[in-house]
C-alpha positions, 0 to 999 in steps of 0.5 A, a space after each residue: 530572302 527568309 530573313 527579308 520577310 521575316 522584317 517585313 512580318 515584323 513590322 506589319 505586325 507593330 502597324 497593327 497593334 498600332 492602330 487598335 491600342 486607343 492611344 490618342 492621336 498626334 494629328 490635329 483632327 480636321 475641321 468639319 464644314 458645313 453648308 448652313 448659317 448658324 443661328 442668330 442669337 435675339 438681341 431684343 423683346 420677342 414680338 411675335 404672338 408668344 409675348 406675355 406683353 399685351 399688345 395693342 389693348 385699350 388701358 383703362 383709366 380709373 374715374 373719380 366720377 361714377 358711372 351711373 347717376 343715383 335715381 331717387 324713387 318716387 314718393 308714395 302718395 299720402 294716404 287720403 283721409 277716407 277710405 272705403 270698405 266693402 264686405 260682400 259676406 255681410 252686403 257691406 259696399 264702399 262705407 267710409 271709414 276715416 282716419 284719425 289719430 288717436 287710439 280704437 274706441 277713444 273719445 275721437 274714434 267714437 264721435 266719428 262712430 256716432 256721426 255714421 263713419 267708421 274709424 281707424 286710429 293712427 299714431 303710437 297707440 293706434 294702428 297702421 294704414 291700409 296695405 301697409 305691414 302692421 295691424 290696421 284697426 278699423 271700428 263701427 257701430 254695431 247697433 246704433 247709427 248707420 252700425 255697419 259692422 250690424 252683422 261682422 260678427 258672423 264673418 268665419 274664416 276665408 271671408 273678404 274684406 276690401 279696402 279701397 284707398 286712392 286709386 288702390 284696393 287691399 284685400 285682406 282675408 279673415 284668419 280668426 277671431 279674437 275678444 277684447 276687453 274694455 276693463 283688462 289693459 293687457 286685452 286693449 294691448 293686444 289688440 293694438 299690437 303689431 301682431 294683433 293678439 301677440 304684443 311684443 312681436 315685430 310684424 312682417 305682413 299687413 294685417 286689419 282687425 275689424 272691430 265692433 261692440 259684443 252688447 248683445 253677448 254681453 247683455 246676454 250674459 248679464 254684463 251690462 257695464 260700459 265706459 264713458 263713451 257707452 262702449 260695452 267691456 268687450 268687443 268682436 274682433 275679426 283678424 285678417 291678413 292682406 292676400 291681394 292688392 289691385 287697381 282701384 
């Protein structure tokens, strides 16, 4: 009996030791089963909002043909041969003066002068129109004829002078005062130049040099020279610079 239970001990202690030893087992394992469809795996493109394809967008083709035509801008209107000048500071009102081409004071300028117009030169050794950027020259009598520049040189800085050409009008304000002399080429230079009185530099504004003779200054003096067309040395300048422009 002692010797039968001392075998069964035995081999319940090999049991034991056994199952805790980590030694791999001899029986296959068993499989799983599961209730769930195993996942598909995509055959084709994703087509659901993740795509990086864009999908039904309009393509835009390229053209040779542009889409907006050219306008070409109108021309602008020739400037008429007489524009008018009004000067309320010295009672000067709509006084004509006449384009010409030609340089200030020449044998042109000056027969217009002498008929009671005042004058204003074109060309490459005149001036530029009214209103536009450069120096636009305009000469009178100051004594003689009709002299509607009689009182221009008593103008100071802020007076207006108005030039009414087409349906337009310029208004330009004076700024300062300058001298020309008749016998220094250097003076009739500047006061032809873009600037008036700075040769050299390249306008950017319109600009008038009303310009009259000095005979009562010079005579003053003592200078009684004059030129062939009975023009003093010097004249009076008054240089001024567009500040408006409005319908006529």
């Amino acid at each position: 009996m002692a010797g039968r239970l001392v075998a069964l001990l035995a081999a319940a202690a090999v049991a034991v030791v056994s199952g805790c030893s980590g030694e791999p087992s001899t029986q296959a394992p068993r499989e799983r089963r599961t209730t769930s469809t195993p996942a598909q795996t995509p055959t084709g493109p994703p087509t659901g909002p993740s795509s990086t394809t864009p999908a039904d967008e309009p393509t835009v083709e390229p053209t040779d043909e542009p889409t907006d035509e050219p306008t070409d801008e109108p021309e602008a209107a020739p400037e008429p041969r007489r524009s008018f000048v009004t000067i309320p500071a010295i009672g000067l009102r709509d006084f004509p003066v006449v384009r010409y081409r030609g340089t200030s004071d020449d044998a042109p300028g000056t027969a217009l002068q002498n008929a009671g117009e005042m004058a204003s030169p074109r060309g490459p050794r005149g001036g530029t129109g009214p209103g536009e950027v450069g120096n636009y020259i305009v000469t009178g009598h100051r004594l003689t004829g009709t002299a509607p520049l009689r009182y221009s040189p008593s103008l100071v800085r802020g007076d207006r002078i108005q030039v009414r050409t087409g349906d337009t009008v310029f208004v330009y304000e004076v700024r300062r005062t300058r001298w020309t002399s008749f016998r220094r080429p250097a003076s009739l230079r500047a006061q032809r130049a873009e600037v008036p009185g700075r040769p050299g530099e390249t306008a950017t504004q319109p600009m008038i040099t009303l310009s009259t003779c000095a005979t009562l200054e010079d005579h003053a003096n003592g200078n009684y020279w004059s030129d062939e067309f009975d023009n003093p040395e010097h004249r009076i300048d008054k240089v001024g610079v567009l500040v408006a422009t409005r319908p006529a």
